[in-house]
C-alpha positions in Angstrom: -6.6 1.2 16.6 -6.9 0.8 12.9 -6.5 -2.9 11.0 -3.9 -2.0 8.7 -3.8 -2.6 4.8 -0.1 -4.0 4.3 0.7 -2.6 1.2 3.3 -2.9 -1.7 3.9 -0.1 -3.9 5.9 0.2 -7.0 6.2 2.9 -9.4 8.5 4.2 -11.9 8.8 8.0 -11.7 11.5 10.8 -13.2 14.4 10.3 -11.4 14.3 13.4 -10.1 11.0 13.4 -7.9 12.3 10.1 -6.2 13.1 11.8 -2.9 9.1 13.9 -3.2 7.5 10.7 -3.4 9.3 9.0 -0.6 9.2 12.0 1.5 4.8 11.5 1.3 5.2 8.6 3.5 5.0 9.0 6.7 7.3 7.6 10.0 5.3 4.9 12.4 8.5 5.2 14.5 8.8 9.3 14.7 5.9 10.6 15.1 7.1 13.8 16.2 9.1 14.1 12.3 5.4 13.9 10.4 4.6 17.0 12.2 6.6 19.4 10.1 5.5 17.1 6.7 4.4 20.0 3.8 2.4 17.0 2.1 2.1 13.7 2.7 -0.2 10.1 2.1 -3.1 10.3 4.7 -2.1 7.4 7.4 0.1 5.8 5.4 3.4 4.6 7.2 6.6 3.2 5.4 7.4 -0.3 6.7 10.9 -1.0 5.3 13.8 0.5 3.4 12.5 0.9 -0.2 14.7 -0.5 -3.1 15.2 2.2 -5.9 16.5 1.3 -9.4 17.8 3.9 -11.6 16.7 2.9 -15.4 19.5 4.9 -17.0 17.0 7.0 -19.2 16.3 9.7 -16.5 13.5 7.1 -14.6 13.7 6.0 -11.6 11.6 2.3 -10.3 11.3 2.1 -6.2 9.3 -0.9 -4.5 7.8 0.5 -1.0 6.5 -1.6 2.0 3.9 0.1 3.6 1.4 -0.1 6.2 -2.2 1.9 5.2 -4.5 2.2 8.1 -8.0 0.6 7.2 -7.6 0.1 3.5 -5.9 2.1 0.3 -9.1 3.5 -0.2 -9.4 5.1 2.5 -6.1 6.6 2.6 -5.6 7.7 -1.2 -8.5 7.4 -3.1 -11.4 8.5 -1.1 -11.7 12.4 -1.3 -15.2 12.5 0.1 -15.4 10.4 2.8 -11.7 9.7 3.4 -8.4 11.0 4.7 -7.4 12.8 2.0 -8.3 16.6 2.8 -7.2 18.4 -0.3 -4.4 20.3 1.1 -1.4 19.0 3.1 -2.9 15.1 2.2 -4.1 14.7 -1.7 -5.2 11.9 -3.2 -2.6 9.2 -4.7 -3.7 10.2 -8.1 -2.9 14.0 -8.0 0.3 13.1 -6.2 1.0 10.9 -9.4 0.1 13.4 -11.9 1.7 16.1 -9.9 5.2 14.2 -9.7 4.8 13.0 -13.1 4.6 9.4 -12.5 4.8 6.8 -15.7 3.2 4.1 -14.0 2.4 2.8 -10.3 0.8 -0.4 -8.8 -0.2 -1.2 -5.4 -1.5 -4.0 -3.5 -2.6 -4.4 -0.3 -4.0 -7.0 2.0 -6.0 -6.5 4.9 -6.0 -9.4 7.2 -8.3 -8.1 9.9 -11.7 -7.8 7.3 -10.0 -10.5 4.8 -9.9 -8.0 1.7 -7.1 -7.3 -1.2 -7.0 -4.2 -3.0 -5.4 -3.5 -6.4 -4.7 0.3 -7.4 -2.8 1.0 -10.8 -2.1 4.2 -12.2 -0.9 5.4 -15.9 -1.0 8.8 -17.0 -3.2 7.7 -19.9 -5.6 5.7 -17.6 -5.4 7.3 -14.6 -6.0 5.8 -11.5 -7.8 1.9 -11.2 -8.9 0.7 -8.3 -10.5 -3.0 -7.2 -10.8 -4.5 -4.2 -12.0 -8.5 -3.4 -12.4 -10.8 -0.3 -9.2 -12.7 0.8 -9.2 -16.3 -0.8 -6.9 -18.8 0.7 -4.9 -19.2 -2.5 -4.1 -16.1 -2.2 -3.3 -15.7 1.3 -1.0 -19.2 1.0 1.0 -17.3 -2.4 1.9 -14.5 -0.1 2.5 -15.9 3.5 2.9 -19.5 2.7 1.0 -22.9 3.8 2.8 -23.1 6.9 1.2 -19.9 8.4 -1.9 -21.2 6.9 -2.0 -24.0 8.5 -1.0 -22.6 11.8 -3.8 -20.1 11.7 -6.0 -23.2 11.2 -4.7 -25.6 13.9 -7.2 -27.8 15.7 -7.2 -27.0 19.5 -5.0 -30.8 19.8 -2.7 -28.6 17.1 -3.1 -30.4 14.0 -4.5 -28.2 11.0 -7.8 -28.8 9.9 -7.2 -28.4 6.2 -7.9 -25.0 5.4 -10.7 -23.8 7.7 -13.2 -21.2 5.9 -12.1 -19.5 2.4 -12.4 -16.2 2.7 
């Protein structure tokens, strides 16, 4: 069983390749629907509804929850020693040139390894990708102190002020 890379996504695309770009992720829930998929993101599992805004000038902006086994690397960058295979599964770049993408970001944080990644793509730059160790800053901005804390409890229950910073 993979750690999984929870992952937000958002890119603005022609408004007319919004259903192709959903359509790459694939259902955790159906399995049996991913089957018949002509092309899709290599283990990479929607996680809730995304929210689409049309921009009125024929673009379209959707923010996508998703679940990325291991890491985004792995799953749509890597061409080598990754998922992608070149056929049904390409990489997140040719999908974004392909689709004709203006501009997409995605981070991800993988809580099992303690590691973010950062992915940004622009036709002009193509894709950029980083990746760093979790720091607790970061880990408080996007699930709160609380949950900190609670992952840091003494065994008597009281937190222990941050434990190690990852």
């Amino acid at each position: 069983m993979p750690n999984w890379a929870e992952t937000t996504v958002d890119v603005v695309l022609p408004k007319e390749n919004k259903q192709k770009f959903l359509d790459l992720f694939l259902d955790f829930d159906h399995p049996k629907k991913n089957e018949s998929k002509e092309r899709y993101l290599a283990r990479t599992f929607m996680t809730t509804k995304p929210t689409a805004l049309d921009d009125g000038n024929g673009n379209t902006r959707i923010i996508i929850d998703c679940d990325c086994a291991w890491s985004i690397w792995s799953c749509w960058v890597d061409d080598k020693d990754g998922y992608p295979n070149g056929q049904k599964c390409l990489t997140m770049e040719a999908y974004c040139r392909e689709l004709g993408v203006k501009n997409l970001s995605a981070e991800s944080m993988e809580l099992g390894m303690w590691f973010v990644e950062e992915l940004y793509y622009t036709p002009e730059s193509g894709l950029i990708y980083n990746t760093n160790d979790m720091t607790k800053e970061r880990f408080i901005e996007r699930f709160g102190e609380e949950v900190w804390n609670d992952m840091h409890a003494d065994e008597d229950g009281s937190a222990n002020g941050g434990g190690s910073e990852m």
